[in-house]
TORDO-614674 format. One record per residue (C-alpha): residue in one letter; x, y, z. Coordinates in pm, whole numbers, padded with zeros to 5 digits, always signed. Example, Ala and Ser with C-alpha at 12.3 -4.5 7.8 and 13.67 -1.06 7.14 Angstrom:
REM residues 2
a+01230-00450+00780s+01367-00106+00714
END
This chain:
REM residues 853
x-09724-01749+01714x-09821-01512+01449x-10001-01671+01155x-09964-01601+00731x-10257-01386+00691x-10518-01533+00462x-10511-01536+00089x-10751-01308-00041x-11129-01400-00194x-11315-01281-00463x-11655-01154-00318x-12032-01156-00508x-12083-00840-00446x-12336-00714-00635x-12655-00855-00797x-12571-01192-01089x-12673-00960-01360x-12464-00662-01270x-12160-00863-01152x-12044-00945-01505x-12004-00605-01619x-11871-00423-01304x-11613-00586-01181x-11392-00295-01242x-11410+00040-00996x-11299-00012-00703x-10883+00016-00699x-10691+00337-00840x-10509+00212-01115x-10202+00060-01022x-10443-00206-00868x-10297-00181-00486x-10478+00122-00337x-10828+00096-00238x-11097+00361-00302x-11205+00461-00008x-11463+00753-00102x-11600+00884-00445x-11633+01275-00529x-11856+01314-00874x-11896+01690-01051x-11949+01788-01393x-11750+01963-01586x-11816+02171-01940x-11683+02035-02239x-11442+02206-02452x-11661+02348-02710x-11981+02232-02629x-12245+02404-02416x-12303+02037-02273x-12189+01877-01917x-12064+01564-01844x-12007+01425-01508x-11630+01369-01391x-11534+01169-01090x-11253+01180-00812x-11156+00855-00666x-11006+00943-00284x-10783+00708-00034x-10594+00693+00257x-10300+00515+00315x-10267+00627+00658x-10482+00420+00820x-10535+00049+00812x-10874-00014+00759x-11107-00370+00800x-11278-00368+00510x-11055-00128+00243x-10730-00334+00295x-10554-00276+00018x-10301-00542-00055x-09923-00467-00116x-09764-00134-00066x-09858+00153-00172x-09675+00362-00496x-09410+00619-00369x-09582+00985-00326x-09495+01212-00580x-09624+01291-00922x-09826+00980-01091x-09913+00985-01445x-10299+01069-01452x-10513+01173-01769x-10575+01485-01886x-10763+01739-01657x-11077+01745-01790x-11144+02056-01642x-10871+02269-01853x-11077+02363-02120x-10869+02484-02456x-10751+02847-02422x-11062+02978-02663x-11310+02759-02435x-11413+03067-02167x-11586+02989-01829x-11895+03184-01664x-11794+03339-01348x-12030+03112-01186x-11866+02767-01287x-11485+02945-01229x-11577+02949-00894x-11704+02594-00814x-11404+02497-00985x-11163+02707-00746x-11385+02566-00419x-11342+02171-00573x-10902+02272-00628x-10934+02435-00281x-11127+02188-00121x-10925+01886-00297x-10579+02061-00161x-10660+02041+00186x-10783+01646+00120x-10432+01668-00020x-10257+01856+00226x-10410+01612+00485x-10302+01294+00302x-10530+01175+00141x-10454+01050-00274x-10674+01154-00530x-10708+01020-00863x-10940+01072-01199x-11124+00812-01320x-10906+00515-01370x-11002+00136-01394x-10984-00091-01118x-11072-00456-00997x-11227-00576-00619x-11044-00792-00369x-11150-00873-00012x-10958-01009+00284x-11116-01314+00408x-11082-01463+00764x-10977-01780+00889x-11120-01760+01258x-11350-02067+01311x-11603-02088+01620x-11506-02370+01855x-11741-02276+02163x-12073-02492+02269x-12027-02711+01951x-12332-02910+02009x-12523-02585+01935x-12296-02476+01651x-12372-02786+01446x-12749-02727+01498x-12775-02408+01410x-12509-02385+01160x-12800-02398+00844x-12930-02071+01016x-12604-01908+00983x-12486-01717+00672x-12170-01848+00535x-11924-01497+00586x-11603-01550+00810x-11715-01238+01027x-12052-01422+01156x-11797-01671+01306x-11769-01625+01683x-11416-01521+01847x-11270-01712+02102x-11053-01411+02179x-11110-01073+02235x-10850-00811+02233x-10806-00552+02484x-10877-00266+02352x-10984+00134+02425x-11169+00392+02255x-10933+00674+02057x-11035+01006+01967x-10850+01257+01840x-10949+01670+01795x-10948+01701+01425x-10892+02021+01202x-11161+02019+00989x-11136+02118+00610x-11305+02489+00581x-11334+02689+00268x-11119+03025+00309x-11371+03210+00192x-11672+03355+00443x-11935+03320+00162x-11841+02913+00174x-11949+02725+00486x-11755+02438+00623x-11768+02076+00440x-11850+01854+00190x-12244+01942+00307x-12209+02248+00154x-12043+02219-00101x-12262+01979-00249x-12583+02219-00155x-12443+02456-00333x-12382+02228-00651x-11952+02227-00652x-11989+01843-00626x-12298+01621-00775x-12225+01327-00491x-12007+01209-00266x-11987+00832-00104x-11777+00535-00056x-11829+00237-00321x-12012-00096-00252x-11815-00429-00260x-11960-00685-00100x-12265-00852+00093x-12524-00959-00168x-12568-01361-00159x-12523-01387+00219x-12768-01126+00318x-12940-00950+00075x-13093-01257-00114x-13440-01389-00050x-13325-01769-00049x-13125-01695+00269x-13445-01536+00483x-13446-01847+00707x-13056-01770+00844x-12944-01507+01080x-12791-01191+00983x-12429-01146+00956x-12507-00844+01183x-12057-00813+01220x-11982-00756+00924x-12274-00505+00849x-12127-00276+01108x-11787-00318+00932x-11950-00284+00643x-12167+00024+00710x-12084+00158+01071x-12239+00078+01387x-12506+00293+01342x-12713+00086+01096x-12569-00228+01215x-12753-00130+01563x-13092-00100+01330x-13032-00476+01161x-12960-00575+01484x-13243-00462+01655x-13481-00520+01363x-13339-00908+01404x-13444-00884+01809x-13789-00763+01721x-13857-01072+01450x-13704-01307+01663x-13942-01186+01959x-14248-01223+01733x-14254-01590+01689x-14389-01665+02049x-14650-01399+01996x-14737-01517+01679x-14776-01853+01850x-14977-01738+02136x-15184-01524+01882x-15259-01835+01647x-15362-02007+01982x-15600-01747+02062x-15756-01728+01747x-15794-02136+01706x-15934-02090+02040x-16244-01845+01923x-16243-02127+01633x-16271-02407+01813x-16551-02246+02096x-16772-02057+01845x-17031-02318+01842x-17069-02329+02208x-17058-01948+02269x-17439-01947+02434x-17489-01530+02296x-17399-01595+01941x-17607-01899+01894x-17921-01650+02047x-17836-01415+01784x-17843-01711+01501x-18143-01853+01682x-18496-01735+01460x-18687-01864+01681x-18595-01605+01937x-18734-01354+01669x-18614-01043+01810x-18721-00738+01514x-18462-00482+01516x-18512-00085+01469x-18427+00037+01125x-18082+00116+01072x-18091+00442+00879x-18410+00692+00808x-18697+00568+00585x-18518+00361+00333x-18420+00107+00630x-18705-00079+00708x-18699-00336+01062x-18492-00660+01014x-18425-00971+01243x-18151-01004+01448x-18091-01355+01299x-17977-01177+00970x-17652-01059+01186x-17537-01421+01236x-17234-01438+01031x-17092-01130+01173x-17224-01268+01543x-16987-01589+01509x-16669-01392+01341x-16711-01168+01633x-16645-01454+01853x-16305-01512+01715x-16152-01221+01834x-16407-01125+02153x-16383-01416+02380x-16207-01434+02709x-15860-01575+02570x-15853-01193+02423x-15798-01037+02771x-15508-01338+02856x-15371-01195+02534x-15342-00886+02599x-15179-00954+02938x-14931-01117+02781x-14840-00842+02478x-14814-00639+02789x-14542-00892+02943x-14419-00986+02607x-14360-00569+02502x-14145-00524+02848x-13966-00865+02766x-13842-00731+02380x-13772-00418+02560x-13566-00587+02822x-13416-00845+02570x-13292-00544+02337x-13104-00355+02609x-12916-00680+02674x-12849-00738+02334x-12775-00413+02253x-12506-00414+02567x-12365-00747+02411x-12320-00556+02117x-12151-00261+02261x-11902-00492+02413x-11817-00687+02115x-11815-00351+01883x-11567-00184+02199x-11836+00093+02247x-11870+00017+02597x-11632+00334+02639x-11774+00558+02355x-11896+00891+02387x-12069+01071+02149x-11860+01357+02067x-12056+01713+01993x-12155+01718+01642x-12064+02030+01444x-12288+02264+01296x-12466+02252+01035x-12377+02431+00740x-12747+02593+00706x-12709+02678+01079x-12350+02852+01002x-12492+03034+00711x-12780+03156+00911x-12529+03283+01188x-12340+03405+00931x-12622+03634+00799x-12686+03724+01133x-12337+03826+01194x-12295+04037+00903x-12608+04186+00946x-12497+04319+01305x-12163+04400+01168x-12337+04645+00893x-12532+04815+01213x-12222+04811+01461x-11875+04776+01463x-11890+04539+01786x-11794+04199+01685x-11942+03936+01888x-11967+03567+01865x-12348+03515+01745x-12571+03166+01774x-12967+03129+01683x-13170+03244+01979x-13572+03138+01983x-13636+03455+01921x-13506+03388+01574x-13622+03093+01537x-13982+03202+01685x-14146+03269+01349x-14027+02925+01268x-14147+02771+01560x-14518+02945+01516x-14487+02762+01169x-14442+02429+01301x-14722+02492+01574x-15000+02575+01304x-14880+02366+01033x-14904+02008+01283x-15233+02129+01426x-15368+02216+01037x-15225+01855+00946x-15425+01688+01232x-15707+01829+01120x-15662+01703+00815x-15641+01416+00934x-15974+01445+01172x-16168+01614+00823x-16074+01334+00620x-16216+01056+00885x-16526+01267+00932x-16555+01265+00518x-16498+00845+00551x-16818+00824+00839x-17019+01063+00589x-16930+00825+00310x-17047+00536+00520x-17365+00653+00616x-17511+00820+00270x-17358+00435+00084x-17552+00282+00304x-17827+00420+00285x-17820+00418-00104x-17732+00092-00067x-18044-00029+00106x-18261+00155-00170x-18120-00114-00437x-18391-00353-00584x-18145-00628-00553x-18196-00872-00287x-17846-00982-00289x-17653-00599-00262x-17964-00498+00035x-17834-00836+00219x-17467-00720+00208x-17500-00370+00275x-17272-00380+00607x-16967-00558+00478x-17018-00375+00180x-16983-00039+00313x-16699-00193+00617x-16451-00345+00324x-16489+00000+00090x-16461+00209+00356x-16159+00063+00499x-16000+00026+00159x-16088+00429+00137x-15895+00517+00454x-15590+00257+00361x-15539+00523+00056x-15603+00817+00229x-15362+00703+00510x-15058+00598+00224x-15149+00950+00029x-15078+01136+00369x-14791+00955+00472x-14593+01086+00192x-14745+01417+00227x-14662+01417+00644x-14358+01247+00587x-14254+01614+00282x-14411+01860+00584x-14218+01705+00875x-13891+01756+00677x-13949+02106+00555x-14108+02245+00915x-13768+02023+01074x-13571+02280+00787x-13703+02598+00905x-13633+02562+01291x-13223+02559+01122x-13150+02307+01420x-12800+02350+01501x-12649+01994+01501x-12751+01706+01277x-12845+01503+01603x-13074+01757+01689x-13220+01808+01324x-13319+01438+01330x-13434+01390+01668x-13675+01684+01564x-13807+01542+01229x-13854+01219+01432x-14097+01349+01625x-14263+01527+01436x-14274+01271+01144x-14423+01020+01442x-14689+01222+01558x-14819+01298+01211x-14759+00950+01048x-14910+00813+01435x-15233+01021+01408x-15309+00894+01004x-15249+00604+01112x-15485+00546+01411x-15721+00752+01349x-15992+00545+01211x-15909+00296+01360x-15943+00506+01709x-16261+00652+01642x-16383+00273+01530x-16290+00139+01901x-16384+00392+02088x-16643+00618+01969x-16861+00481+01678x-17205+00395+01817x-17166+00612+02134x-17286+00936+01950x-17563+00821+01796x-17848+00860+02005x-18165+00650+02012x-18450+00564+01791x-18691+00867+01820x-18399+01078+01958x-18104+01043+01695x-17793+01256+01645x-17773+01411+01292x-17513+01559+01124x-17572+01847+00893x-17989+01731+01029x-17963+01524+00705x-17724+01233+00783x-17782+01006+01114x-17485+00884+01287x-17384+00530+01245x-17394+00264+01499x-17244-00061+01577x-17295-00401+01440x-17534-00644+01695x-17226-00823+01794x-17073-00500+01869x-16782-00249+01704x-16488-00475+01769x-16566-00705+01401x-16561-00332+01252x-16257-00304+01446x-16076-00610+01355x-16159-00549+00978x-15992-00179+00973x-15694-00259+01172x-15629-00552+00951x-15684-00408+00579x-15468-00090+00727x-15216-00312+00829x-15193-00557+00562x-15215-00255+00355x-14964-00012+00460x-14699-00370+00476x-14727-00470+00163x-14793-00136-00035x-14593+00094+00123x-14354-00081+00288x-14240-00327+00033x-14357-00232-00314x-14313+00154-00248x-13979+00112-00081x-13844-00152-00364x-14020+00029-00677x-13949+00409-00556x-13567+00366-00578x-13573+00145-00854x-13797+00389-01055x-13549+00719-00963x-13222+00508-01090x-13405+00446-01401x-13479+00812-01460x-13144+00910-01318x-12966+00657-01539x-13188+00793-01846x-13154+01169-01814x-12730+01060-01732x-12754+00858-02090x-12898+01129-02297x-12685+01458-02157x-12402+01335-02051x-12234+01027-02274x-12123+01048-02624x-12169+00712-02882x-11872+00593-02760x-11902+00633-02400x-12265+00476-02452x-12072+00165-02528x-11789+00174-02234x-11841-00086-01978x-11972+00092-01697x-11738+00073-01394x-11829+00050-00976x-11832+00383-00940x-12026+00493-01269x-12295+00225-01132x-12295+00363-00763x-12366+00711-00899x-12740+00577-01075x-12865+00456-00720x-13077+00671-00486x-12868+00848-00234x-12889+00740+00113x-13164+00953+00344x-13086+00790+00712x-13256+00502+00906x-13611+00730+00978x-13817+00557+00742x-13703+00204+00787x-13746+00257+01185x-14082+00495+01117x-14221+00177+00922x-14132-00060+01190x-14284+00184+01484x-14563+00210+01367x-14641-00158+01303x-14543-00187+01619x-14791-00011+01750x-15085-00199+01542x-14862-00528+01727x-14921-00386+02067x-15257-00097+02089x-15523-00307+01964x-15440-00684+01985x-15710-00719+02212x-15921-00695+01866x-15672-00886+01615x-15497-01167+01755x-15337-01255+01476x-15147-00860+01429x-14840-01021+01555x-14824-01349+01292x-14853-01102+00991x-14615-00883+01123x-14393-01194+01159x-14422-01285+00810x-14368-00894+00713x-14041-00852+00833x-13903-01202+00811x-13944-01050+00409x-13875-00683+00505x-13531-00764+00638x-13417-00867+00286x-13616-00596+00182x-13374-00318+00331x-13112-00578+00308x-13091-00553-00054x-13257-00188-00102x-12937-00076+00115x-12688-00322-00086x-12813-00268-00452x-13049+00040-00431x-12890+00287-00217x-12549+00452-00240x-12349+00302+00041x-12353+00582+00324x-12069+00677+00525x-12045+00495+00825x-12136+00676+01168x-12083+00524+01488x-12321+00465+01769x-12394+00312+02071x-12752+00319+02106x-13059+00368+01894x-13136+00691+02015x-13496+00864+02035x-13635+00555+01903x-13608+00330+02219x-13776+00629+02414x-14071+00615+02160x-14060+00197+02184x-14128+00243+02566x-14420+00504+02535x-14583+00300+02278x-14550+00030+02472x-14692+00186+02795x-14975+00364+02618x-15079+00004+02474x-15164-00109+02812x-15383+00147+02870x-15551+00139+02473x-15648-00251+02555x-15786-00208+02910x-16019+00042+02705x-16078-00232+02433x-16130-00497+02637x-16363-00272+02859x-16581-00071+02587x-16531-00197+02274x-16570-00571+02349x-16857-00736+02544x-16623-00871+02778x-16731-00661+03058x-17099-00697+03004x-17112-01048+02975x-16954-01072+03338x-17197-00832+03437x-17500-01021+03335x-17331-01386+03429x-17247-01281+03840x-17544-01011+03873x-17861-01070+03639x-17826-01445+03483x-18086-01639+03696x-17865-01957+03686x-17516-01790+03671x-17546-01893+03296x-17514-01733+02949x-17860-01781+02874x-18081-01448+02779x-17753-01238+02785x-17856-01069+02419x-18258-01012+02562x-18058-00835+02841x-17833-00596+02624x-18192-00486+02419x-18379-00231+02496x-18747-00187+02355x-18920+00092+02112x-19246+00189+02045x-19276+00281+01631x-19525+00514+01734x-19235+00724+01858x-19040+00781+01583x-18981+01157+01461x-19169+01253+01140x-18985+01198+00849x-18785+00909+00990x-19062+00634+01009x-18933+00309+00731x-19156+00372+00398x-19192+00005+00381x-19332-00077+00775x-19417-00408+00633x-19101-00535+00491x-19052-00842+00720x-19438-00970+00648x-19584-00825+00949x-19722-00513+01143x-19418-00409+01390x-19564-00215+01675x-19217-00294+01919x-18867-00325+01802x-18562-00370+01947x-18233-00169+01936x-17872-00222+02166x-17893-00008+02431x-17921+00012+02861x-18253+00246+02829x-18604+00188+03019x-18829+00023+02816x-19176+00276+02679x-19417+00173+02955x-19164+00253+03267x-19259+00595+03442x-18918+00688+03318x-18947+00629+02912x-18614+00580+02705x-18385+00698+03023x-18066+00555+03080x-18132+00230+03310x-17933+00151+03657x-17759-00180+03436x-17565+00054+03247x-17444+00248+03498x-17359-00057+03684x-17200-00188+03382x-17020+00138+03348x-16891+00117+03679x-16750-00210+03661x-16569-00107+03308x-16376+00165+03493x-16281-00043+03753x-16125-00317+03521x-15938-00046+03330x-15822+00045+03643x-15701-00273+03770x-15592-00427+03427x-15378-00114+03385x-15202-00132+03722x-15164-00486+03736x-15021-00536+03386x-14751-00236+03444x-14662-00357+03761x-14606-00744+03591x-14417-00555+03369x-14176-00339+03574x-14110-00653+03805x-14008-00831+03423x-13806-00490+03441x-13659-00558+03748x-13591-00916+03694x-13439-00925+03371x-13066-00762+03425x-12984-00462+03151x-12632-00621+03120x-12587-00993+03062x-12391-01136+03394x-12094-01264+03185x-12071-00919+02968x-12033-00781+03302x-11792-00989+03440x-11611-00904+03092x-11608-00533+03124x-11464-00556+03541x-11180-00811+03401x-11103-00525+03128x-11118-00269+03323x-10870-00421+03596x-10661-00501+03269x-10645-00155+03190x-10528+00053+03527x-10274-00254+03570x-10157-00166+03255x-10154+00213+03313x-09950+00116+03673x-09701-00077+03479x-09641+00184+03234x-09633+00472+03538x-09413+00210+03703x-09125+00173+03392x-09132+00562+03369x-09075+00611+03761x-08784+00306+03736x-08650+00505+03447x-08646+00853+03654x-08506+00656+03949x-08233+00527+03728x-08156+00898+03575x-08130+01055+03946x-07909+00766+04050x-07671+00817+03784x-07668+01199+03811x-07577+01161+04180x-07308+00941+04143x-07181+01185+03896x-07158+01455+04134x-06992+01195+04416x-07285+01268+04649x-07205+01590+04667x-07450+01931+04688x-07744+01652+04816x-08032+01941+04852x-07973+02032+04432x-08255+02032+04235x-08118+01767+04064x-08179+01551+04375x-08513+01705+04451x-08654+01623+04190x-08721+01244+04293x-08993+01390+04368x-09132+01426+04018x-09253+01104+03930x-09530+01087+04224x-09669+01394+04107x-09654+01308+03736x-09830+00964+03923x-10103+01132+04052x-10216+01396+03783x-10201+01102+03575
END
């Protein structure tokens, strides 16, 4: 039984404050047709050297669509009364040959929107109205009720109870070309070469529901942003949702972790030696001269915060990111499959995109180049050898940027050494006592900048070396500024942080025998409790950094800041007094916001947290929490930059998220192998289980930190180097102390490597072994375990599918009863007679009509 359809409902769509005066914009003006797209220009007044801007309002009334139902019928075609061209300047009002012919490309290009049937019309006033839906979810209503707080209140989050059949169309299109050769295809081109100003459909709806801070506890109304914007950023909400929702158990098992560290600290047996000063063990200066020899008991505050994040529920941990990365991997694909079902993509192919119009005018200039040396006229395409200047570009310009990168890390360890050794010259008792977190927290704070400064700068070069390879399709452009976008922003990003875990304290040498750099600065070395504090404090302050600078105040204020100066330089060159005081209308307002530059940055952002989530959680067990409460905010964040600070985009169907699940995977497979090395070198993990099963004389904790020391005699040191104040701790030293596996001065062998580190070593390589092996093959049995397609989306798709050749048969079978009933007629209208006419033969067409079918 058919039902009424639904009355219709006003809609909040924009923000409280803008709602009041912009209700008017989005209807032509007989108030029936929707506006389905926006074209804006400007036009020359008539005696005035001044432009204004000028908008075309576009729709369609061939097609019913979901969300630009207009209501009641459309206005006969034929002339409608419209105001005055404000193009047609008075007769004495003369054009520049330059503005004639953007004006014949918009008539030309405008005809053929025309000639298609599409209705255009010239700024007129016009009010919003939405459809609403009455379909109410009736399935597992114990759930329902529970979780009905969580749910935003739109019609479209409600769940169907039935599903029509349906099937993908496509149809081959004749796309709207300019005549002329100098003109590429499309509206691309025609605004790149200035004929329009902007093009893009109006916003209407979606604010209160999704976009609004007070509603960050509910789910996303993830169906209607795909009606609302396409599938393609629908997919990104969708799978940004998936990735929040999988970080609450980590966040849970990282909180445990940490409370863990917490709640053993006191009873860790190596940190209470190190805050024992009784044990008195004098350490070796830590820098030339103005370092004199210090306890080890000084280091006890960074001994027991060490212990928060280096303990053995760190290596469980990281087992379990391991399991928990192949389990969101595993969990998307499902979801994403649900979501292909629902959306009726199961069937949808990605048609071939077209070319681009840079690529066309590139061929083009090819072409007529050939043409000017030879008549032969040949169908020409980019070869690499075209594009191989292009390519050597790219190849010089990422290595240049990477070491950039590299300089600016090596100009971070200079900084740290020279402050503190400055540092330690200070008369003040309290800055010599805080020299290390001094110079950690400024020179973390340092890199944080450097790394936000470079991501705009990588993110500029990745664009314009992505512009000179002229890739032919837009798939391809963006799949190649992807990647290289990822390896830049990847390498600024981890970096440091890299060269913290893995190499700081390895190059430095040995008292008597240090490494120098430029033979005037020493090279650092690692805390007593070892690198992995350092660690924890870079990855954190980078992390914490780049989230709430750059991904929430930059991508907010940016936008915000370019409407402002867009809506400014509009005011002052383009209204009069008393267009200043016109009530600005949908359209008007849609122009002021920042047009829409695709989904890389919002999934760049969210890669690359990722991968502080996943590499180094071994060190920072809380990563996943913060990230947690980052995008629980960061989803309202793009919710409401993409409803109020972007110009809606067209929407673009997919099925998939492309390149970016590929990059998901590798990140996720190279973060087994990053934490096997953390857990291995960077933490004392392996070294403590060393000394516990092969040195410890009662299988105890007990002289672990007298085993990791290795002995000095001052009389050693290299001239120069010796600490001008030898008596700085009260007493002569003639022995001190410094991390290292090295015999001790009175062995035959001074100051050589001893056989506990290469035993150490040894067993380090064969846990990063193990741990790697074991943890990928936990995670490709998850693989194998978890199903890509949910069991009842499957049974779904079969049932369809069996729908769909039944209903092919049926419709083969009416046209074969219809042929059967034309031959029987025919015969008994020739009485039977002349049996072997083709008439009678051709029975025989409906099986082979049946089978090429």
């Amino acid at each position: 039984m058919h039902q009424p359809p639904p009355a219709p409902q006003i809609l909040n769509s924009l923000t409280p404050e803008e709602n009041t005066r912009c209700r008017h914009g989005l209807y032509f003006q007989d108030g029936q047709r929707r506006v389905d797209y926006v074209l804006t220009y400007p036009v020359k007044k008539p005696g005035s050297s001044r432009s204004r801007r000028h908008t075309s309002l576009l729709t369609d009334n061939a097609f019913a669509r979901s969300l630009r139902r207009a209501r009641g019928p459309a206005p006969a075609p034929g002339p409608r009364p419209s105001p005055e061209d404000p193009e047609a300047g008075s007769p004495g009002h003369g054009m520049d040959c330059h503005e004639d012919d953007k004006r014949s490309r918009r008539e030309e290009f405008e005809g053929h929107l025309t000639d298609m049937g599409l209705e255009l019309e010239k700024d007129e006033d016009v009010y919003e109205v939405k459809n609403g839906s009455s379909v109410v979810e009736k399935i597992n209503t114990f759930i329902h009720k529970v979780t009905e707080p969580l749910h935003p209140n739109v019609e479209e989050n409600r769940t169907q109870s039935l599903k029509h059949l349906s099937y993908p169309f496509s149809r081959e299109k004749q796309h709207l070309k300019c005549s002329s050769l100098s003109c590429p295809p499309g509206i691309t081109s025609l605004l790149g070469s200035g004929v329009y100003l902007a093009a893009y459909p109006l916003h209407d709806l979606m604010y209160e529901e999704w976009a609004s801070y007070s509603v960050f506890y509910k789910y996303q109304p993830i169906s209607l942003i795909r009606k609302y914007f396409g599938e393609k950023i629908g997919l990104y909400f969708a799978w940004l949702g998936v990735y929040t929702q999988m970080l609450i158990p980590a966040s849970l098992v990282g909180v445990i972790v940490f409370l863990y560290g917490c709640v053993t600290v006191d009873d860790d047996i190596p940190s209470m030696e190190i805050c024992d000063v009784r044990k008195n063990f004098t350490m070796c200066p830590l820098c030339d001269r103005v370092c004199s020899y210090w306890n080890l008991s000084s280091a006890c505050a960074t001994a027991r915060a060490s212990h928060l994040f280096d303990n053995p529920a760190t290596v469980f941990f990281s087992i379990f990111m391991a399991l928990w990365a192949a389990m969101f991997m595993e969990h998307w694909k499902r979801r994403q499959m649900r979501l292909n079902y629902e959306w009726d993509l199961t069937g949808f192919e990605e048609e071939e995109d077209h070319p681009r119009a840079e690529y066309e005018f590139r061929v083009l200039q090819k072409t007529l180049k050939k043409e000017h040396k030879s008549q032969k006229a040949e169908k020409e395409k980019l070869t690499c050898k075209d594009r191989f200047p292009a390519y050597m570009t790219n190849i010089v310009m990422m290595l240049l940027m990477i070491g950039v990168t590299f300089a600016i890390v090596f100009g971070v360890i200079l900084y740290r050494i020279s402050t503190k050794a400055a540092l330690h010259m200070s008369s003040n008792p309290t800055t010599r006592s805080n020299v290390r977190l001094t110079v950690k927290a400024t020179a973390a704070i340092i890199n944080l900048v450097v790394i936000l400064i470079l991501d705009e700068v990588y993110g500029a070069v990745a664009r314009w070396l992505t512009v000179l390879e002229v890739p032919k399709t837009d798939g391809s452009f963006e799949e190649r500024l992807i990647f290289k976008t990822f390896i830049l922003k990847f390498v600024n990003a981890f970096t440091p942080i890299i060269y913290i875990a893995f190499f700081r304290g390895r190059l430095g040498g040995r008292p008597g025998s240090y490494l120098y750099v430029f033979e005037s600065y020493r090279m650092e070395e690692c805390a007593s409790g070892g690198c992995l504090m350092e660690l924890c404090i870079q990855l954190s302050i980078t992390m914490l950094g780049k989230q709430l600078i750059q991904n929430n105040l930059f991508e907010i204020g940016v936008p915000k800041l370019k409407k402002l100066i867009r809506y400014i330089k509009s005011k002052r060159a383009s209204f009069q007094e008393e267009e200043r005081e016109k009530r600005l209308q949908r359209y008007e307002t849609d122009y002021f916001l920042e047009p829409y530059a695709g989904l890389t940055p919002e999934y760049m952002e969210m890669i690359i947290q990722f991968g502080f989530v996943t590499l180094f959680v071994a060190s920072f067990p809380l990563a996943p929490l913060f990230a947690l409460l980052n995008n629980i905010i960061e989803i309202r964040l793009d919710a409401k930059k993409f409803v109020a600070e972007l110009r809606r985009p067209v929407a673009a169907r997919a099925k998939d998220i492309g390149i970016w699940y590929n990059i998901l995977r590798g990140v996720a497979k190279v973060a087994v192998i990053v934490n096997a090395f953390v857990i291995s070198f960077t933490s004392d993990f392996i070294p403590r289980l060393v000394y516990q099963y092969m040195y410890s004389p009662d299988g105890s904790m007990h002289g672990f930190v007298n085993h990791t020391l290795s002995y000095f005699n001052v009389s050693h040191f290299q001239n120069g180097t010796q600490p001008i104040e030898p008596l700085y701790l009260g007493y002569q030293v003639e022995i001190c102390r410094y991390k290292d596996y090295r015999e001790p001065p009175w062995s035959s062998t001074p100051y050589e490597i001893s056989k506990e580190f290469w035993t150490v070593l040894a067993v380090r390589l064969a846990f990063v072994i193990v741990f790697q092996n074991v943890v990928m093959w936990m995670s490709d049995i998850v693989d194998w375990l978890i199903p890509d397609i949910p069991k009842d989306i499957s049974l779904q798709i079969h049932k369809e599918k069996i729908l769909m050749v039944d209903l092919f048969m049926k419709e083969e079978q009416g046209k074969l009863h219809v042929l059967d009933s034309l031959v029987s007629a025919a015969a008994k209208e020739h009485g039977g007679r002349n049996s072997h006419s083709p008439l009678a033969r051709s029975r025989s067409i409906p099986h082979t009509y049946s089978n090429n079918y």
